[in-house]
C-alpha positions in Angstrom: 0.5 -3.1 26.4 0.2 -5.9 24.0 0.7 -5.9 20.3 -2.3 -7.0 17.7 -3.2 -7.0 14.5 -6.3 -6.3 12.8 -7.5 -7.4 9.5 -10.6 -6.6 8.4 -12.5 -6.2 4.7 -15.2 -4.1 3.3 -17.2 -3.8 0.4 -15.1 -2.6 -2.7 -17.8 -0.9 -4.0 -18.0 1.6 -0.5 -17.7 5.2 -1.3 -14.1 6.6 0.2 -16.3 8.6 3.0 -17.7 5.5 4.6 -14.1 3.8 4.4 -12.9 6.4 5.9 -15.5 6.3 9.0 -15.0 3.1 9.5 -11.0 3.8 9.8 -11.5 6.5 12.1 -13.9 4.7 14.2 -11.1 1.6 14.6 -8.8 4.0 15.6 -11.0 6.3 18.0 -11.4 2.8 19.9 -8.2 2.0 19.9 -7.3 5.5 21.7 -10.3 5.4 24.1 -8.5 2.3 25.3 -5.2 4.4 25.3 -4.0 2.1 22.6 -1.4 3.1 19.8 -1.7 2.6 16.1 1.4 1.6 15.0 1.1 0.8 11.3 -2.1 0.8 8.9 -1.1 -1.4 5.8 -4.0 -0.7 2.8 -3.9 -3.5 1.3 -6.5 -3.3 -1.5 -9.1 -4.9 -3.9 -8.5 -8.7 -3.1 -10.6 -11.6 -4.1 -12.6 -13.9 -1.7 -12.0 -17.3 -1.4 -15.9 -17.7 -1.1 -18.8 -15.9 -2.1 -19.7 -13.6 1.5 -22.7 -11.7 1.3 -22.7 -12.0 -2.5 -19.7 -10.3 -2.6 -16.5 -12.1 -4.6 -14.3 -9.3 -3.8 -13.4 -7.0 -0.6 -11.4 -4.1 0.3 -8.7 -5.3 2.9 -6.8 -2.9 5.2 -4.5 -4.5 7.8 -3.6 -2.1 11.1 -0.6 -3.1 13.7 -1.5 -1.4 17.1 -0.2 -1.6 20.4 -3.9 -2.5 23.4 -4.4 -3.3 26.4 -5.8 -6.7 26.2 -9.0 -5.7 28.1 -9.7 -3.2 25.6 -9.7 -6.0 22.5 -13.3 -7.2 23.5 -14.7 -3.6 23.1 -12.9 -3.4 19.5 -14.3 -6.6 18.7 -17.8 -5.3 19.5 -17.4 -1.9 17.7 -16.2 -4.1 14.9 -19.2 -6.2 15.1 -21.7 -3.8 15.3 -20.6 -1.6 12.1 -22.1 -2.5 9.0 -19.7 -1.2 6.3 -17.1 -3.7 8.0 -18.0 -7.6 6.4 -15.2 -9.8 8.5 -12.5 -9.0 10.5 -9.7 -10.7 12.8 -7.9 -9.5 15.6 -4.6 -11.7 16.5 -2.0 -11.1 19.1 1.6 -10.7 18.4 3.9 -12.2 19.8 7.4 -11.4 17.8 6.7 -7.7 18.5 6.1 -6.3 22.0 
């Protein structure tokens, strides 16, 4: 297993419920894929570089997690496909296996 990280942002002004779907979505994908959350860092309101979406601000949660690379497409689709979620990244780590 490989270690990622995940950075994604939503709206700010999401009620806590949908926040909390989208969280335990990420992470029932990442144990389908028998994948292990290692760390979820919240990391708060932050403001955009850009207007996205009309939004100026977003909600940012960053999650260290251990994958197996074949798995990462799938999150990457769940990802996509979810509507509360605006952006997200997925990187590899290399300092940490």
């Amino acid at each position: 297993m490989k270690a990622y990280e995940l950075l994604f942002f939503v709206d700010p002004a999401l009620d806590p419920e949908t926040r909390l779907a989208v969280m335990k979505r990420i992470d029932n994908t990442i144990a389908e894929g028998n994948g292990k959350v290692d760390n979820v860092d919240e990391w708060g309101k932050r403001k955009l570089a850009y207007e996205i979406n009309k939004l100026t601000e977003g909600d940012y949660t960053l999650i260290n997690f251990h994958a197996d690379p074949t798995q990462i497409a799938e999150l990457d689709r769940v990802l996509r496909i979810t509507d509360a979620v605006v952006r997200h990244m997925i990187v590899r780590r290399d300092d940490q296996e």
